[in-house]
Each structure stands twice: as C-alpha cells, then as structure tokens.
C-alpha positions as CSV (number, residue, x, y, z in Angstrom):
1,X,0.0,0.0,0.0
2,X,1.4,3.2,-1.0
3,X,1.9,5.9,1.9
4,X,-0.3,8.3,-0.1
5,X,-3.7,10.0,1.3
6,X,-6.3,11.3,-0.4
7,X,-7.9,14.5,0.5
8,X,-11.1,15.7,-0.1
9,X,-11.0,19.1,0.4
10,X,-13.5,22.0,-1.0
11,X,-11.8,24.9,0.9
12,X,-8.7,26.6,-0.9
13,X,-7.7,27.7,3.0
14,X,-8.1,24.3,3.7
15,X,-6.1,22.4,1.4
16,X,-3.2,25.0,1.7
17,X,-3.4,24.5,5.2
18,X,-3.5,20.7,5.4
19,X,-0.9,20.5,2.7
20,X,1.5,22.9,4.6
21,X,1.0,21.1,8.0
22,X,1.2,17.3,6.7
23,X,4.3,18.7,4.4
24,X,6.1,19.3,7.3
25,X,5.0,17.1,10.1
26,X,5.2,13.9,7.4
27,X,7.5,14.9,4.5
28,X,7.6,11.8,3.1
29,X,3.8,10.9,2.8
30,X,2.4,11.9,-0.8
31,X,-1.0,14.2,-0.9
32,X,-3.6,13.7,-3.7
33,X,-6.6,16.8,-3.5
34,X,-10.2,15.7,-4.8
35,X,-12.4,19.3,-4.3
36,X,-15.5,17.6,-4.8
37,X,-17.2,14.4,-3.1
38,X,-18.3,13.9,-6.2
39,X,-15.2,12.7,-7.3
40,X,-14.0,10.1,-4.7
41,X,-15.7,7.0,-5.9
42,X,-14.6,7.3,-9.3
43,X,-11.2,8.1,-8.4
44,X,-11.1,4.8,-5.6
45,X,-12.8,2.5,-8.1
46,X,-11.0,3.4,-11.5
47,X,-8.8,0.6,-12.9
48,X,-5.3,0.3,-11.9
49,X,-6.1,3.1,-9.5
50,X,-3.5,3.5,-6.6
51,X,-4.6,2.9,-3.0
52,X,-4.5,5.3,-0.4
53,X,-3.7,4.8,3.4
54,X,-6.2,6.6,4.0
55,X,-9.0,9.2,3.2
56,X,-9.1,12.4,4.9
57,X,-12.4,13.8,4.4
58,X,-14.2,17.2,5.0
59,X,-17.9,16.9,5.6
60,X,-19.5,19.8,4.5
61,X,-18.7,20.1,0.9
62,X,-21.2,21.3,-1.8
63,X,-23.3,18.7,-4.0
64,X,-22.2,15.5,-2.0
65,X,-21.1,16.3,1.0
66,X,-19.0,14.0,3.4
67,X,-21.5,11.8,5.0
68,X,-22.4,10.4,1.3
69,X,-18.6,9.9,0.4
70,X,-19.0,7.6,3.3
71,X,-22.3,6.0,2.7
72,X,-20.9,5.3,-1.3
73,X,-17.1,3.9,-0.4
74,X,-18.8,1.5,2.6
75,X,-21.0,0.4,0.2
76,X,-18.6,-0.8,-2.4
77,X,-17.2,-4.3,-1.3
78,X,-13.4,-3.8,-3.5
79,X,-12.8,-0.4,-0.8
80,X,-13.7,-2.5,2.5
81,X,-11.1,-2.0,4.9
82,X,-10.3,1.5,3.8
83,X,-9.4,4.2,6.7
84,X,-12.1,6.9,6.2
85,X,-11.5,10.0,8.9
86,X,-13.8,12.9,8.9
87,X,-11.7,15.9,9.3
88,X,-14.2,19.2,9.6
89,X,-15.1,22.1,11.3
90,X,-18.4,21.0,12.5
91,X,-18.6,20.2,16.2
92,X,-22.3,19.2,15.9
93,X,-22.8,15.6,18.0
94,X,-25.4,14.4,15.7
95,X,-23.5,15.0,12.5
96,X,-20.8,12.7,14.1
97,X,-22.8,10.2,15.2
98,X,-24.0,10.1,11.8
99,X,-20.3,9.4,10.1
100,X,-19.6,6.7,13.0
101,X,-22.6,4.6,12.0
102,X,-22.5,4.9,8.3
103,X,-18.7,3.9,8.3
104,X,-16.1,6.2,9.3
105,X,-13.2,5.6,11.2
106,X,-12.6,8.3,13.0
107,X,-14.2,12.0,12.9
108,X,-11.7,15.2,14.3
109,X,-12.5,18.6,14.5
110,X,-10.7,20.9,13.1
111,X,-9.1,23.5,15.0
112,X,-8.7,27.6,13.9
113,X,-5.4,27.9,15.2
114,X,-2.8,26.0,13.0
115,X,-0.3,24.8,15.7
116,X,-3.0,22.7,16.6
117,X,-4.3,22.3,13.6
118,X,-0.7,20.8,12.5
119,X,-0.4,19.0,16.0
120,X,-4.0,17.2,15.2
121,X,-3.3,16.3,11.5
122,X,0.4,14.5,12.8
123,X,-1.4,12.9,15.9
124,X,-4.1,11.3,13.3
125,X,-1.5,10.5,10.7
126,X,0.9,8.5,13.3
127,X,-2.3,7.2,14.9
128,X,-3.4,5.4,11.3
129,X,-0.2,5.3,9.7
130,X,0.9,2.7,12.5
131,X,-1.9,0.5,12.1
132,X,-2.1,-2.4,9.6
C-alpha cells in the first residue's frame, strides 16, 4: 500500500493549510486533492487506481457532502477496509454520530489555530499510519 492519502477538500484555505502542515509534520507521505465528493468514488474505483492509506475527508462540501462519500465507499465491497476520517469544522454531535454509523473511522474537528491544527493532522497521521 502506498503511503499516499487522499484528501477531499472543498476549501482553498483548507487544502493550503493541510498540505502545509502534513508537508512538514510527514515529508515523506504523498498528498492527492479531490475538491469535490463527487469525485471520490470514481477516483477509488477506476482501474489500476492507486490505494490510499487513508482518506481524509471534510464533511461539508457542496453537491455530496462528506457523509455520502462515506455512505458510497462502505457500500462498495473492493474499498472495504479503507481508513475513512472525517476531518471538519463541525462540532455538531449528531453529525458525528452520523459518520460513525454509516462507516467512518474516526471524525476530528478541526481547529482555527494552525499549531494545533498541525499538532491534530500529525497525531491522526501517526495514529493510522501505525496500524495495519
């Protein structure tokens, strides 16, 4: 499995941010951006398509939105096993609750300040990373 994760990211802020803080916290690891939910699936299920560790997903993206990433990739048999974690802003119980039983792995909020912001996204990476 190649040490690559896939981001899906709506927010220009966002993906500069995670790209800057993962770039220096975990050089080695290799980023791929999807904007859209939209294009997850496709990108996961096309042929020859490269694996990712894991998927670091925002939830509230335009069109479909995190929760329905999940819903899909749980409900294709070829992506079982894949690490899905929920990385957003929202701090609303029930929205978490809601990733947890459709599938996702973990869910983390995502913090303003970007020390911790950096300190959260190398705490989930090592956490995952050193799993099977």
């Amino acid at each position: 499995m190649a040490d690559l994760i896939l981001v899906v990211e709506d927010t220009d802020e966002d993906v500069e941010a995670i790209g800057r803080a993962i770039g220096k916290s975990h050089p080695a690891v290799e980023l791929e951006f999807l904007r859209s939910g939209a294009e997850v699936l496709p990108r996961l299920t096309a042929p020859g398509a490269i694996r990712p560790r894991l998927v670091l997903l925002d939830l509230n993206m335009p069109g479909e939105g995190g929760l329905d990433v999940i819903k899909r990739v749980r409900s294709e048999p070829a992506l079982a096993g894949l690490t899905l974690v929920v990385f957003t802003s929202s701090e609303d119980q029930a929205e978490a609750d809601a990733c947890y039983a459709a599938g996702a792995d973990s869910y983390i909020y995502k913090p303003i300040n970007f020390a911790l912001f950096r300190t959260v996204l190398q705490q989930t990476l090592d956490y995952w990373r050193s799993r099977p």
